[in-house]
N, CA, C and O atoms as a MOPAC input file, in Angstrom:
PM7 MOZYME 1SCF
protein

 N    -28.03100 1   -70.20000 1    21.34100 1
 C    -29.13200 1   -69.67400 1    22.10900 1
 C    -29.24100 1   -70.36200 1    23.46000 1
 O    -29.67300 1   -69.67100 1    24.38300 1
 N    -28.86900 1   -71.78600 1    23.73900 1
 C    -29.17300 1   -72.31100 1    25.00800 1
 C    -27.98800 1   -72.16800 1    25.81900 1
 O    -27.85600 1   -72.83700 1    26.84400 1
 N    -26.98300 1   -71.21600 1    25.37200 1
 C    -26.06300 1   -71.04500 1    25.90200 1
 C    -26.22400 1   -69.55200 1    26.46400 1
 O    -25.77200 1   -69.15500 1    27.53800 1
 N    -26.80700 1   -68.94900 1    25.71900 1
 C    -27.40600 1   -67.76700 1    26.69200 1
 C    -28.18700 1   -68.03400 1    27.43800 1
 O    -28.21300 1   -67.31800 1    28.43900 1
 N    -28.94100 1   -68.87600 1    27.37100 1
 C    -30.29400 1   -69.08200 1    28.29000 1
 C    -29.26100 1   -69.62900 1    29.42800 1
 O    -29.78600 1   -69.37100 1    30.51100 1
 N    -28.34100 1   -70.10600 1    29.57600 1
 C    -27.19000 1   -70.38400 1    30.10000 1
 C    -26.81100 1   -69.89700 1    31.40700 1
 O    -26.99700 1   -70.23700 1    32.57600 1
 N    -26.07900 1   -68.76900 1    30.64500 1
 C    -25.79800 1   -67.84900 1    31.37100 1
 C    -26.57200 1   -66.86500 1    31.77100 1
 O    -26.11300 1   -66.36100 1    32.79600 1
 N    -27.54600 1   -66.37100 1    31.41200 1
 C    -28.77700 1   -65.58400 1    32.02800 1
 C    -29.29600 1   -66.24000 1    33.38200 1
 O    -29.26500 1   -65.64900 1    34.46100 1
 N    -29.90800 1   -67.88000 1    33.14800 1
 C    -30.08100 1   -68.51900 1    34.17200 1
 C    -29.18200 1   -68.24700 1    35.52600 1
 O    -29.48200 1   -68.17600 1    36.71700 1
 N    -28.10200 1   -68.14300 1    34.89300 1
 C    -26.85700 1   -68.41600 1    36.24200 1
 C    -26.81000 1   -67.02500 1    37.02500 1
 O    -26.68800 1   -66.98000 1    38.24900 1
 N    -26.92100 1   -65.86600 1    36.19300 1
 C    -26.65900 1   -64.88800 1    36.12700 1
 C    -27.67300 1   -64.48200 1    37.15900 1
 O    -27.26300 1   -63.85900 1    38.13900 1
 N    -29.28600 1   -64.83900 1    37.02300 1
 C    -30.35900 1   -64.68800 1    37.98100 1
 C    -30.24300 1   -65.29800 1    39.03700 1
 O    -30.04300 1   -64.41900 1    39.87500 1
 N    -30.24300 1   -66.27000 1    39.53200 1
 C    -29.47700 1   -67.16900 1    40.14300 1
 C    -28.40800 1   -66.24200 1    41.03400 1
 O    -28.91000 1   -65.83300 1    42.08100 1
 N    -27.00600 1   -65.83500 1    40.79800 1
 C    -26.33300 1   -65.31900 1    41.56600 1
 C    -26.73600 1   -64.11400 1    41.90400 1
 O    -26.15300 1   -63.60600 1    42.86200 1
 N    -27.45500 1   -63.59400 1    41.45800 1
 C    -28.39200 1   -61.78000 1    41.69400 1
 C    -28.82800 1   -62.26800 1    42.93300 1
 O    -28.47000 1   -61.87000 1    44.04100 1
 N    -29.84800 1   -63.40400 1    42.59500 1
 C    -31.01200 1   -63.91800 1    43.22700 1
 C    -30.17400 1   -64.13300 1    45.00000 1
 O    -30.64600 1   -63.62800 1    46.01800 1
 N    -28.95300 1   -64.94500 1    44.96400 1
 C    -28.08100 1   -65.16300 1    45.65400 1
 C    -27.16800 1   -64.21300 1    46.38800 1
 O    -26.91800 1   -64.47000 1    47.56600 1
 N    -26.55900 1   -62.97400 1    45.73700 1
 C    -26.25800 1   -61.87100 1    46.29800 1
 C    -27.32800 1   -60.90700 1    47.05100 1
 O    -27.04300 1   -60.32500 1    48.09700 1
 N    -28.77100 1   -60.78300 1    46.31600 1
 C    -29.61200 1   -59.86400 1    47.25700 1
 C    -29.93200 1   -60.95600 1    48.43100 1
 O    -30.48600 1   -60.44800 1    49.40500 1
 N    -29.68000 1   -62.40700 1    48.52500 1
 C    -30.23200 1   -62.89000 1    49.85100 1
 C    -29.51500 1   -63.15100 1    51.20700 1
 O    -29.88900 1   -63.29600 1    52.37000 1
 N    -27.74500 1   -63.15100 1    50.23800 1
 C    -27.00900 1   -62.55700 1    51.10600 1
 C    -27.33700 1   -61.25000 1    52.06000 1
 O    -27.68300 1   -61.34000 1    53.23800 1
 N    -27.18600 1   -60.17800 1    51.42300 1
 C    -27.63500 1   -58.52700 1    51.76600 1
 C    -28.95300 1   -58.83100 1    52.73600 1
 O    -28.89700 1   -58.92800 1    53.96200 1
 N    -29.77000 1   -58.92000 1    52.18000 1
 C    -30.78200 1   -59.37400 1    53.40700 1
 C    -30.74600 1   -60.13800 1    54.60600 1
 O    -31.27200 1   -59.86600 1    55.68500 1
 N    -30.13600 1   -61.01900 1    54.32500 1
 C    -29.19600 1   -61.86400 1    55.72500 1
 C    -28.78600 1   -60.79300 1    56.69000 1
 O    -29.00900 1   -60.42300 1    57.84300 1
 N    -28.14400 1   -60.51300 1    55.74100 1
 C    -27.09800 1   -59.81000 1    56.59700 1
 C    -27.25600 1   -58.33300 1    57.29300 1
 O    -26.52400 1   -57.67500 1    58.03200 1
 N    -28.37100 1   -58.14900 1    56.79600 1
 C    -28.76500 1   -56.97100 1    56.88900 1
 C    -30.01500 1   -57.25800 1    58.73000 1
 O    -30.18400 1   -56.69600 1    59.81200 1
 N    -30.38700 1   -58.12700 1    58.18800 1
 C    -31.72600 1   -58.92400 1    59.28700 1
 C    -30.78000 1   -59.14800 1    60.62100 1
 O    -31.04300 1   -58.67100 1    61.72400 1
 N    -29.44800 1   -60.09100 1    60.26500 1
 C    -28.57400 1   -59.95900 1    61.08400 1
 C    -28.29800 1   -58.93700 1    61.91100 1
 O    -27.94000 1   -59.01200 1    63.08700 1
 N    -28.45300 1   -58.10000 1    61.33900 1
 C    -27.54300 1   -56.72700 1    61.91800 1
 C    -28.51100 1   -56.16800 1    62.95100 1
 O    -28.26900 1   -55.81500 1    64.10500 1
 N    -29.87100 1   -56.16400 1    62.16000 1
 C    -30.70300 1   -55.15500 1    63.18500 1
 C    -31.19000 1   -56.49900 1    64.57100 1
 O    -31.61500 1   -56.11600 1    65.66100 1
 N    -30.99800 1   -58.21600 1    64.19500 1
 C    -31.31000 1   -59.16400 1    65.43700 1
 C    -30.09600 1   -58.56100 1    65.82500 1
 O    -30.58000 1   -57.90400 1    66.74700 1
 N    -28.65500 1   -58.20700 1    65.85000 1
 C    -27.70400 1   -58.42200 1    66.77300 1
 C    -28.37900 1   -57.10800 1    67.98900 1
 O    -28.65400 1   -57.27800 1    69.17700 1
 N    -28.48400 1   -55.92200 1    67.21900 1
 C    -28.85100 1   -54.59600 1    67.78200 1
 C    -30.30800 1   -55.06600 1    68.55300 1
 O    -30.59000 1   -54.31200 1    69.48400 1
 N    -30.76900 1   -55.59400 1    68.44600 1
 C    -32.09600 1   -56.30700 1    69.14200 1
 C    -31.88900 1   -56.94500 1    70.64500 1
 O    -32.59700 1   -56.88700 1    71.65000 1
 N    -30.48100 1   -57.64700 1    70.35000 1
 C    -30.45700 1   -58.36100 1    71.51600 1
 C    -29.52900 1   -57.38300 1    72.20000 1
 O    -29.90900 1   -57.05600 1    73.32400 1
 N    -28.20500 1   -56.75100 1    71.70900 1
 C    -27.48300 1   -55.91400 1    72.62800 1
 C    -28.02600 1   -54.09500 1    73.32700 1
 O    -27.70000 1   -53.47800 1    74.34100 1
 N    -28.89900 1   -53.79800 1    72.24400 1
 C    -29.06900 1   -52.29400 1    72.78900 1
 C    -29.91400 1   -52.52200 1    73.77200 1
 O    -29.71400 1   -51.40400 1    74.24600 1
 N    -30.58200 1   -52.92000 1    74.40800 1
 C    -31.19100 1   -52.69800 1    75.84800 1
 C    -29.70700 1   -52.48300 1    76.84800 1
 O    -29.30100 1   -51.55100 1    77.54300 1
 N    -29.18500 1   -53.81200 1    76.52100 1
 C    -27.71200 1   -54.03200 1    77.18600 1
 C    -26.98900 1   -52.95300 1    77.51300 1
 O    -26.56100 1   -52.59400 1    78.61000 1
 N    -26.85600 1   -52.25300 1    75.95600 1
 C    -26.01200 1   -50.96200 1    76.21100 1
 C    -26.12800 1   -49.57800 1    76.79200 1
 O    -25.34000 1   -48.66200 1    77.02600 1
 N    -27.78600 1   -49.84600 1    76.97400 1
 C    -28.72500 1   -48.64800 1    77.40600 1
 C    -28.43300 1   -48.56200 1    78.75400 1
 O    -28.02800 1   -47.51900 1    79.26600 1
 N    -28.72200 1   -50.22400 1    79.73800 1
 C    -28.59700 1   -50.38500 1    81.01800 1
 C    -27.03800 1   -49.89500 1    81.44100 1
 O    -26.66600 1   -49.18500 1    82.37500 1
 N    -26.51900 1   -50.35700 1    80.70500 1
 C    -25.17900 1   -50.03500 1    81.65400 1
 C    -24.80400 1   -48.28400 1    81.30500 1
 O    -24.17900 1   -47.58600 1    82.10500 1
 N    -25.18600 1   -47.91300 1    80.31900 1
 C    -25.14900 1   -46.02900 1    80.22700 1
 C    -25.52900 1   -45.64800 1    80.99300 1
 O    -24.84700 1   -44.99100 1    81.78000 1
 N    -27.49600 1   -45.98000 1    81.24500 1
 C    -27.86100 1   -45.57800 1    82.50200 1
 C    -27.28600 1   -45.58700 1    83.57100 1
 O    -26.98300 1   -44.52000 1    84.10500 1
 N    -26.96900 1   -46.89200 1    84.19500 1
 C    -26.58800 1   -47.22100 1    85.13500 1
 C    -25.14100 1   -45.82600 1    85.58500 1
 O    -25.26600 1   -44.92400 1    86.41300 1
 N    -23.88900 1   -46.11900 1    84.70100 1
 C    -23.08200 1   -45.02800 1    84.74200 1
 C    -23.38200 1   -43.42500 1    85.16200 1
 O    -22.75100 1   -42.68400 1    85.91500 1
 N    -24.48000 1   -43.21200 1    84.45000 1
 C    -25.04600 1   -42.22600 1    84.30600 1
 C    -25.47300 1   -41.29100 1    85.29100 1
 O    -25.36600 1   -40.06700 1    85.36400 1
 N    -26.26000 1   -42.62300 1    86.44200 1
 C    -26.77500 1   -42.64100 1    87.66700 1
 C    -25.55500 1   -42.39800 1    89.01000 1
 O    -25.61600 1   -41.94800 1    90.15500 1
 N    -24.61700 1   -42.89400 1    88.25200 1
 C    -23.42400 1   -43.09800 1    89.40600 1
 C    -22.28400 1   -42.20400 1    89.26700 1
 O    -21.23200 1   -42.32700 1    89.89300 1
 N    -22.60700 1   -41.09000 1    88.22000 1
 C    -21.65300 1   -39.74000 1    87.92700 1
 C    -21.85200 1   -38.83400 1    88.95300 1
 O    -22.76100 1   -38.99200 1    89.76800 1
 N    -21.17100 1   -38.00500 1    88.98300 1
 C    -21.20800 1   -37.31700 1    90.37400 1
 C    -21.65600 1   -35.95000 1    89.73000 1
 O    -22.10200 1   -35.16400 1    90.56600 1
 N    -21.63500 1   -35.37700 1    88.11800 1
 C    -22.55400 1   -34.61800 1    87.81300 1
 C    -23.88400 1   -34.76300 1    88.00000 1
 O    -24.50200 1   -33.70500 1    88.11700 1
 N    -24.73000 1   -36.13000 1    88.08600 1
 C    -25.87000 1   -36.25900 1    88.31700 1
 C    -26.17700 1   -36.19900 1    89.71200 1
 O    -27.19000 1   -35.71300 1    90.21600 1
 N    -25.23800 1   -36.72200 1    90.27100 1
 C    -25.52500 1   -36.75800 1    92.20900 1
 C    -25.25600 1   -35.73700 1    92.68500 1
 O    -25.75100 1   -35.72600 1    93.81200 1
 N    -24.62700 1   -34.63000 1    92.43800 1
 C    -24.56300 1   -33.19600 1    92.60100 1
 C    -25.45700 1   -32.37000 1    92.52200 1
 O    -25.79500 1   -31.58000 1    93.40500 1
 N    -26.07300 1   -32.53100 1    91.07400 1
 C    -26.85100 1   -31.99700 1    90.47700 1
 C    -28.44300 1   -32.22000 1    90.77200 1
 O    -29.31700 1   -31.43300 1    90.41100 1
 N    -28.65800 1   -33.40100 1    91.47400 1
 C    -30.12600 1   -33.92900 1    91.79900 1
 C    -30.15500 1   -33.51000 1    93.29500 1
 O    -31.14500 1   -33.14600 1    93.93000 1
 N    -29.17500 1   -33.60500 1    93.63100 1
 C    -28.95000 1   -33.05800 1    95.53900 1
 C    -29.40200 1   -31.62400 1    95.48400 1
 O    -30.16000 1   -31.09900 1    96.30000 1
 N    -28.80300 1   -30.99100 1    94.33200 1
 C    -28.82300 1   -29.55900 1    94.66300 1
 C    -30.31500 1   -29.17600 1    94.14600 1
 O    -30.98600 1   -28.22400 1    94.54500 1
 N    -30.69900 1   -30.18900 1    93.11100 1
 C    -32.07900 1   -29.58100 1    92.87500 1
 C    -33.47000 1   -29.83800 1    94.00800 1
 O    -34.58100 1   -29.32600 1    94.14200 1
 N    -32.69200 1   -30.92000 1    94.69300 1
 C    -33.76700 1   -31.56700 1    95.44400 1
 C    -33.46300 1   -30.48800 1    96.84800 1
 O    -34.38700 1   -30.32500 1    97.64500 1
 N    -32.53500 1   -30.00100 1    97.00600 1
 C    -32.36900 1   -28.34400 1    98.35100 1
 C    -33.19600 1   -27.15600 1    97.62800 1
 O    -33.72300 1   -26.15800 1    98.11900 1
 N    -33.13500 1   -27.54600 1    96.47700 1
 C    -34.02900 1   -26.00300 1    96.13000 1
 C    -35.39400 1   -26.37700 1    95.89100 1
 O    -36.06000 1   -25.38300 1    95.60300 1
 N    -36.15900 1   -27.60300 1    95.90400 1
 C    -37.11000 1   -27.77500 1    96.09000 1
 C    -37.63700 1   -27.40900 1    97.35300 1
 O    -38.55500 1   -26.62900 1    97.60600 1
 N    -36.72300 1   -28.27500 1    98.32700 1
 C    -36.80000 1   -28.04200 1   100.12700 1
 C    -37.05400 1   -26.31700 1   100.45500 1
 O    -37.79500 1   -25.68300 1   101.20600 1
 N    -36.06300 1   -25.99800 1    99.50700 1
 C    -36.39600 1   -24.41400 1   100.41900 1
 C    -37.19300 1   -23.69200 1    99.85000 1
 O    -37.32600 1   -22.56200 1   100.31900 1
 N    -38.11400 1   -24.13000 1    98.48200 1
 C    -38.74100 1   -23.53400 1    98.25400 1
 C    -40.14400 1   -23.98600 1    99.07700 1
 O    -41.00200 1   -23.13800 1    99.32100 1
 N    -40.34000 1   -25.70600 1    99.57500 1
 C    -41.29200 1   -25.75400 1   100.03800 1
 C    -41.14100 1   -24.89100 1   101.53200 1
 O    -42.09700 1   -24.31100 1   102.04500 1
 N    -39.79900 1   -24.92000 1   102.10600 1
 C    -40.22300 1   -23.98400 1   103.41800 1
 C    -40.89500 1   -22.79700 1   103.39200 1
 O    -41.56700 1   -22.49800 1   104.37900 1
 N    -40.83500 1   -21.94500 1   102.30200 1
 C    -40.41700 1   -20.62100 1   101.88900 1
 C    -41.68600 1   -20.40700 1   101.77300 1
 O    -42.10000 1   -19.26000 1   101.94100 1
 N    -42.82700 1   -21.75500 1   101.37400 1
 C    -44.45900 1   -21.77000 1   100.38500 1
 C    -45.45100 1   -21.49000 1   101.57300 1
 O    -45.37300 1   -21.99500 1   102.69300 1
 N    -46.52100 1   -20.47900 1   101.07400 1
 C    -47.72500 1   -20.82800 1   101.94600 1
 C    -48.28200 1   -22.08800 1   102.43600 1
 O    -47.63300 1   -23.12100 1   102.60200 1
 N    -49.46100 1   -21.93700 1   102.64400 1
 C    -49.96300 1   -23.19700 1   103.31400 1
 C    -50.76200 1   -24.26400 1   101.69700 1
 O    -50.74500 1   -25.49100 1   101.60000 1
 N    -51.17500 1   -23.58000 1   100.99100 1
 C    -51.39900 1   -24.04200 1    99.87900 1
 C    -50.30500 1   -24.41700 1    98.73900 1
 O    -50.28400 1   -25.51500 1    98.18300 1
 N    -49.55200 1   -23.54000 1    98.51300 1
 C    -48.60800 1   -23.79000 1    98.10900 1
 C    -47.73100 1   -25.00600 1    98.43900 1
 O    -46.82000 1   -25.43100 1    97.72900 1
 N    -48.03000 1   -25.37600 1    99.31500 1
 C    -47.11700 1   -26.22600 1    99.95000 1
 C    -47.83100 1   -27.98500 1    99.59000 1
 O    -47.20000 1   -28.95800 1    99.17600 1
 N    -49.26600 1   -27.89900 1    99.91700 1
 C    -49.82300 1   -28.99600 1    98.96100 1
 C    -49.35500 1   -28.98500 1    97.90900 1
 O    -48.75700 1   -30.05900 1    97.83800 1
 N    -49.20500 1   -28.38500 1    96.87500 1
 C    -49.08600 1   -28.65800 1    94.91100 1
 C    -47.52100 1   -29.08600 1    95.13200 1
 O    -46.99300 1   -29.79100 1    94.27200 1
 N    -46.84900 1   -28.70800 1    96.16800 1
 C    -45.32000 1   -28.57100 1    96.11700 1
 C    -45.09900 1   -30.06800 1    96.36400 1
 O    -44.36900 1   -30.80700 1    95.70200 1
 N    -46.06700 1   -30.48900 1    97.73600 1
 C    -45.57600 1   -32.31200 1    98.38500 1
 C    -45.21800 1   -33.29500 1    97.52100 1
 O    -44.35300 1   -34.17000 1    97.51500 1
 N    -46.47900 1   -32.78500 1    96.45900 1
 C    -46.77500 1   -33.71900 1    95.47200 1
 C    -45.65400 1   -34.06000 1    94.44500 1
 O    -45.29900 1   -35.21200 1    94.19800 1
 N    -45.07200 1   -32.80900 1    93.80700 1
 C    -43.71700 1   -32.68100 1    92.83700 1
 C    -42.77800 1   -32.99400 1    94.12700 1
 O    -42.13100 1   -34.00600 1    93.85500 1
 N    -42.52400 1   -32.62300 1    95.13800 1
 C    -41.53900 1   -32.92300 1    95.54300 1
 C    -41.25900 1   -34.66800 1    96.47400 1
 O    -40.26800 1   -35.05400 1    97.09400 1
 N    -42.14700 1   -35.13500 1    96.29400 1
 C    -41.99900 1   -36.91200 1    96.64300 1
 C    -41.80900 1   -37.27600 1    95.15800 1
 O    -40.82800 1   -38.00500 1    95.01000 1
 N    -42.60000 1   -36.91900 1    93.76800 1
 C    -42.23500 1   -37.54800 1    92.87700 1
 C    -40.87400 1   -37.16400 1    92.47100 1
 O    -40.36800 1   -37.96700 1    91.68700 1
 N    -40.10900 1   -36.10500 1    92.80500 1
 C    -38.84700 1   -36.27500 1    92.54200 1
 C    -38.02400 1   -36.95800 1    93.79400 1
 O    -37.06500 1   -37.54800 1    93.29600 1
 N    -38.02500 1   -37.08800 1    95.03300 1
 C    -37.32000 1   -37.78600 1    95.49600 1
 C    -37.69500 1   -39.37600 1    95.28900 1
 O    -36.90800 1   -40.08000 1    95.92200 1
 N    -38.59400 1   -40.05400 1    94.64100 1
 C    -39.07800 1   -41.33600 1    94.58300 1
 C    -37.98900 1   -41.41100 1    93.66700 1
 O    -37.27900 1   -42.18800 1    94.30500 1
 N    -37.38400 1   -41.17600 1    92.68600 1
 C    -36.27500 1   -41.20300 1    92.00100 1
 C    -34.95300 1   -41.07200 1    91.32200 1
 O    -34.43100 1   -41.21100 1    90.21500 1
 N    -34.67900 1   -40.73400 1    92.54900 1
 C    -33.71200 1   -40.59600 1    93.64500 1
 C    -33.51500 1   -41.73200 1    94.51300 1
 O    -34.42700 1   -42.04200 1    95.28000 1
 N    -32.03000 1   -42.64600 1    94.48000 1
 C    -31.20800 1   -43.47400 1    95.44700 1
 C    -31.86500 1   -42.39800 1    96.98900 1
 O    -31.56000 1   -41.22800 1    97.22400 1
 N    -32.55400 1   -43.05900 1    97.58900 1
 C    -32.21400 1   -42.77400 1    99.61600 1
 C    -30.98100 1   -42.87200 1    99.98500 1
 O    -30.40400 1   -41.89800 1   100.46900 1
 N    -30.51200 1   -43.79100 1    99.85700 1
 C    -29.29700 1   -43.99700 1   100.31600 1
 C    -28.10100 1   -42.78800 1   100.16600 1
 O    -27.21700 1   -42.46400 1   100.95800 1
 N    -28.39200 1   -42.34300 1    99.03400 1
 C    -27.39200 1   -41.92000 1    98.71000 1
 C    -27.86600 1   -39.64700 1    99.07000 1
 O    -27.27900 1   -38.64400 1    98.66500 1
 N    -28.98300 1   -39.79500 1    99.86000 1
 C    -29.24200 1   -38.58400 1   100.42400 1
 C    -28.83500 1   -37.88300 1   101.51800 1
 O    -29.52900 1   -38.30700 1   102.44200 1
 N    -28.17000 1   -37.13000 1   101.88600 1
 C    -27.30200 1   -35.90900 1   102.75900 1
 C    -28.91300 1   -36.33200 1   103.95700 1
 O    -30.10800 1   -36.41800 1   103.67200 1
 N    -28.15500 1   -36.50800 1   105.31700 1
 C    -29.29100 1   -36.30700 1   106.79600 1
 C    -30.26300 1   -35.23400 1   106.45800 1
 O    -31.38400 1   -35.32200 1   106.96100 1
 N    -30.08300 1   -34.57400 1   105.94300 1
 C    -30.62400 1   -33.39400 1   105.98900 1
 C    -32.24700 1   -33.43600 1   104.96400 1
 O    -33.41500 1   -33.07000 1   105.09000 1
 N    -31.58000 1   -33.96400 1   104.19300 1
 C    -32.85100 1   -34.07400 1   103.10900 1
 C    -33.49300 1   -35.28100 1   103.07200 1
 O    -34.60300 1   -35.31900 1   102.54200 1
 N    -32.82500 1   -36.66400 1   103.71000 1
 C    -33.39400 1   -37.72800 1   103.94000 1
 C    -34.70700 1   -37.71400 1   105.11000 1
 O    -35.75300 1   -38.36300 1   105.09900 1
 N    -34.17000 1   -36.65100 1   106.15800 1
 C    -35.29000 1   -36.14800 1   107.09400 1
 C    -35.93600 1   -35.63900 1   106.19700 1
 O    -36.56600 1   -36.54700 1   105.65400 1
 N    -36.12500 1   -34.77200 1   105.76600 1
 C    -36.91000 1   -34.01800 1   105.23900 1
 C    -38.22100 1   -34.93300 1   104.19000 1
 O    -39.44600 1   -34.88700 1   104.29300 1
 N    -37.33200 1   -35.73200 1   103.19600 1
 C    -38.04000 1   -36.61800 1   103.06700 1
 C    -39.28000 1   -37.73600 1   103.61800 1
 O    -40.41600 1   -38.10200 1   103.31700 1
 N    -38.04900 1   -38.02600 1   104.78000 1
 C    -39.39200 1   -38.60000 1   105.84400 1
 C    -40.43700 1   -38.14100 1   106.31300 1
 O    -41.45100 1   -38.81900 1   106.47500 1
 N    -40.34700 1   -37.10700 1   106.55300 1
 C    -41.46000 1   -36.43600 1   107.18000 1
 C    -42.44700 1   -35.80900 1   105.91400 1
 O    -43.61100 1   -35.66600 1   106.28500 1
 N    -42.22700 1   -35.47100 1   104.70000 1
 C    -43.14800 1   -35.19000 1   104.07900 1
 C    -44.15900 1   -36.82100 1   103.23900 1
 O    -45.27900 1   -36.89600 1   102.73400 1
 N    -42.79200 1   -38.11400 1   103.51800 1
 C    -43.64500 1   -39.02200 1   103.64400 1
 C    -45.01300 1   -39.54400 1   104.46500 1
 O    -45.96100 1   -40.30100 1   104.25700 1
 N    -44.57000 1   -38.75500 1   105.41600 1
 C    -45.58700 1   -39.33000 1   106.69500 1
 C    -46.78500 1   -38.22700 1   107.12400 1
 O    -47.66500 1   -38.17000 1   107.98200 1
 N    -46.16400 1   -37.15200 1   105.71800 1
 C    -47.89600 1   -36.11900 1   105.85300 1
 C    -47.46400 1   -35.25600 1   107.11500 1
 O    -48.21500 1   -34.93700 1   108.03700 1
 N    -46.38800 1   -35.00000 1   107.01600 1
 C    -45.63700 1   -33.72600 1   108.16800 1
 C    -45.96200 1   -32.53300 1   107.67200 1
 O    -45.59200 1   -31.50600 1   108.24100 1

C-alpha cells in the first residue's frame, strides 16, 4: 500500500509538473507576442505607407476630392473643407504633386 501511495504521489507531482510547464510556456508565448506585435505592426504600417498602391491611390483620391470641392456651391464647399483637411492631415506633404500641395495651402489659410 505505501508503495502505491508511492507512486500516486509521484504521479501528481509530475501532472502537477507537466501542467506548469504548459502554462509557462504558454504565458511565454503570449509575453513574447506582447513585446514583438506592436513591432510587427509598425514596420507593416510603415511599408504600407511607402507602397506606391497607397501613394497612388491617396493622390488620386485626394484630386477627386479637389475637384469635387471646385465643382461645390458655396455651402457645399464648407462641409467639404472640413473632410477635405482631415484627409490631407494624413497624408505625407512632402510627398504631394505642386498642384495639390497648393491647394492644400490655401484651404489651410481659409482661401
Amino acid at each position: 500500500m505505501k508503495e502505491f501511495f508511492k507512486v500516486a504521489f509521484s504521479s501528481a507531482v509530475g501532472l502537477v509538473a507537466f501542467v506548469s510547464l504548459i502554462c509557462g510556456l504558454s504565458y511565454l508565448g503570449w509575453a513574447s507576442y506582447d513585446y514583438f506585435a506592436p513591432k510587427y505592426r509598425a514596420t507593416e504600417n510603415k511599408v504600407f505607407k511607402e507602397s506606391e498602391q497607397y501613394n497612388d491611390g491617396m493622390i488620386r483620391d485626394l484630386e477627386n476630392l479637389q475637384m469635387e470641392y471646385m465643382n461645390a456651391d458655396a455651402d457645399h464647399k464648407l462641409a467639404l473643407r472640413a473632410i477635405i483637411l482631415h484627409r490631407f492631415s494624413v497624408y505625407d506633404e512632402n510627398r504631394l504633386p505642386y498642384n495639390l500641395r497648393s491647394f492644400y495651402n490655401q484651404l489651410k489659410q481659409g482661401k
